[in-house]
N, C-alpha and C positions, 0 to 999 in steps of 0.2 A: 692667244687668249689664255691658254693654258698656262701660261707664267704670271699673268693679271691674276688667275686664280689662286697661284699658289703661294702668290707673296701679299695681295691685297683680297682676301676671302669676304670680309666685310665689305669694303669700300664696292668690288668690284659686284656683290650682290646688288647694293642700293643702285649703283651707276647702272647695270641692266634695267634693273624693274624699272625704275624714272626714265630712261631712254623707250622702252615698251611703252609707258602708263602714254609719256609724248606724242610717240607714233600713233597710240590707238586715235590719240586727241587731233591730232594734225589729220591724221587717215579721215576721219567722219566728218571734220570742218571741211575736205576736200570734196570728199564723195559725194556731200549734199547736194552743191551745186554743180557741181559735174553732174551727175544721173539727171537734171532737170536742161541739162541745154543743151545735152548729146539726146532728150526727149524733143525737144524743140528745133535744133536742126539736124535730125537726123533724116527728113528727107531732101536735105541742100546735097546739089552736086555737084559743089565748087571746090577743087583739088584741095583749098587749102582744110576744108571741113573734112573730107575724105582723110584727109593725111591723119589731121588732128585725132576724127573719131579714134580712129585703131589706135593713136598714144595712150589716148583715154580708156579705153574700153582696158588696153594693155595694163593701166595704172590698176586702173578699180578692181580686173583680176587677180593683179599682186595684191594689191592690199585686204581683199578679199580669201585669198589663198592664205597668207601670213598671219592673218587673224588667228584662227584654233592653235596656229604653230608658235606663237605668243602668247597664248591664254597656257597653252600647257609648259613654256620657258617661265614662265610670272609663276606657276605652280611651284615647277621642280625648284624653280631659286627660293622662292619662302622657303619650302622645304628642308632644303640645306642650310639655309642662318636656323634652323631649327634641333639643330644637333648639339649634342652636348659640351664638343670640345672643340678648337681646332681643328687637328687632325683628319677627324670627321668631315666637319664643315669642306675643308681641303680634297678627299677622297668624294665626297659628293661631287662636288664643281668637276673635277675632274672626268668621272664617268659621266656627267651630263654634256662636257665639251665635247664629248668622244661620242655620242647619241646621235641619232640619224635626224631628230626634232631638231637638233643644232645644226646639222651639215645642210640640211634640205631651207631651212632658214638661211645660213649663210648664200647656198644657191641662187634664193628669192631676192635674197640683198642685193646681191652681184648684176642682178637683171635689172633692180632697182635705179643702180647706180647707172648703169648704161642710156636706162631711159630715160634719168637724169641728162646727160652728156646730150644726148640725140636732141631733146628740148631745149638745150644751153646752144645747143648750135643755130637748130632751125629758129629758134628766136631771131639769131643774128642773121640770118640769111634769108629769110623769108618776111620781111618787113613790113611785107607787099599782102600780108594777110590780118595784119594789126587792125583796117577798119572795114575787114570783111568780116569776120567771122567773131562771136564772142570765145568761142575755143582758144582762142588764140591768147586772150585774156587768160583765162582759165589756165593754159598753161604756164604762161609767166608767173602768175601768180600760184602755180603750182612749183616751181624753180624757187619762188624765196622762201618757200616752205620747208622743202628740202635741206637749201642752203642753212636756214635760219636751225632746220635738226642738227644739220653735221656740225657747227660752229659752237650747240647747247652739248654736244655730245663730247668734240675735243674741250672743252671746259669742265665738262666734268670728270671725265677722265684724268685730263690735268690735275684736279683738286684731288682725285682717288691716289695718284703717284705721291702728290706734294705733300699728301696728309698721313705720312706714313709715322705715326704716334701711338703712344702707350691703346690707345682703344683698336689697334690691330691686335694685338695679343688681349685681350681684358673682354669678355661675354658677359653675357646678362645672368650666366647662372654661374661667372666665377672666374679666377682665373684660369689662366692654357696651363696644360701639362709642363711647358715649358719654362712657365716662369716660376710656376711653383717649386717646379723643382731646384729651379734657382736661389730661390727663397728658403727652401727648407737647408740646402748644403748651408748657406750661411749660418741656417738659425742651430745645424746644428755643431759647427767651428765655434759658435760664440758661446753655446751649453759646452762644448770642449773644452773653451778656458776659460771657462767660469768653473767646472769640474778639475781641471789644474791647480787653480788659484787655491780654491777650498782644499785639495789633499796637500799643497805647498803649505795652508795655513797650519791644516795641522801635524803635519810632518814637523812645523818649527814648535808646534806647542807639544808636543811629545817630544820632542828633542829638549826646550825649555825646561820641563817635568822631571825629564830625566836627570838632568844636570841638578835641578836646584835638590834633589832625592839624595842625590851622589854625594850633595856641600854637605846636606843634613846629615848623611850618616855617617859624613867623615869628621863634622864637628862632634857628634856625638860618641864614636871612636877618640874622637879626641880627649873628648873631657870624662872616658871613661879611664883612660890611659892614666891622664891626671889624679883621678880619684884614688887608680890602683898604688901607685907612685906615691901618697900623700899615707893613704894607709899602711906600708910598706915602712913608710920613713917616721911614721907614728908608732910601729910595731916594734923599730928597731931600738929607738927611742925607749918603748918599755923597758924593752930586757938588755939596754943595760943600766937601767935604773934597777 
């Protein structure tokens, strides 16, 4: 989970809380009618009620235990999309996978899943208790319950990996450290050669300047020469007149 965190910080908040908000929903649609037929036959003492109650009683424990340990996961993870960068967001998730709220949850799962399997079995092998007991109902229909989470849960997961798009990097108060800083290298290569271009411009028009300075004072050199030369040859002219 720790790499779900660290490469899908987004996705992988939303995919908790909806998988939580599910179980709370599934957990109370289950519990209602359970707590009412384990009140109903709970003084039948036909193996197959006996067997069932403790499934149940077992269920309504977990799901009862997992409750505050879900209510404080729903917290910490708001919490975390509530940070200002990335990074953050990342360092959150992280000491919260590493939290005893997390592990002791994972634990409750683990038991979950067991008593998953134990129900997907005695389903099949106890057949013989389908028009004895309403438990029996109860629990099948607590098996597609189950089923129908894990099956919402690989789906959404799936969509968290598939959707690995500009809104991983991109928050509500801005872009990541990351991309900006991407953003700015370029923005400032492109003020680079645009700061090129302009002292090339006028590198050529100081050079231009200089040159057309140089014609002028070399024409006017010139036609000062002339003048001298003209007056010289008029001078000479006088005297020997």
């Amino acid at each position: 989970m720790e790499l779900l965190f660290t490469h899908y910080p987004l996705g992988a908040i939303n995919f908790f809380r909806r998988i939580i908000l599910l179980g709370y929903f599934l957990g109370t649609l289950m519990a209602i009618p359970t707590i009412y037929h384990l009140n109903q036959t709970w003084s039948s003492n036909l193996f197959c009620d006996r067997v069932l109650r403790v499934y149940h009683i077992l269920r309504l424990g977990l799901f009862f235990f997992q409750a505050p340990l879900r209510l404080h996961m729903f917290i910490r993870l708001s919490r975390a999309s509530e940070a200002p960068d990335r990074r953050a967001v990342v360092a959150r998730l992280v000491e919260f996978c590493k939290s005893w709220t997390w592990r002791i949850n994972q634990c409750a799962g683990a038991v979950g899943y067991w008593l998953f399997g134990f129900a997907f079995l005695y389903s099949i092998f106890a057949k013989h208790c389908k028009s004895r007991s309403p438990l029996f109902d109860l629990m099948v229909c607590n098996i597609f319950m189950l089923f129908f989470h894990l099956v919402v849960s690989c789906i959404s997961l799936r969509r968290v990996i598939a959707d690995d798009n500009y809104d991983q990097v991109m928050w509500k108060r801005g872009a990541s450290s990351d991309l900006i800083a991407k953003h700015t290298t370029v923005i400032v290569f492109q003020v680079d050669n645009e700061t090129d271009n302009n002292n090339n411009k006028k590198n050529k028009e100081d050079e231009n300047k200089k040159n057309s300075n140089s014609a002028h004072r070399a024409d006017e050199d010139l036609t000062k020469n002339n003048d001298n030369n003209n007056n010289k040859n008029t001078n000479n002219t006088e005297n020997k007149n």
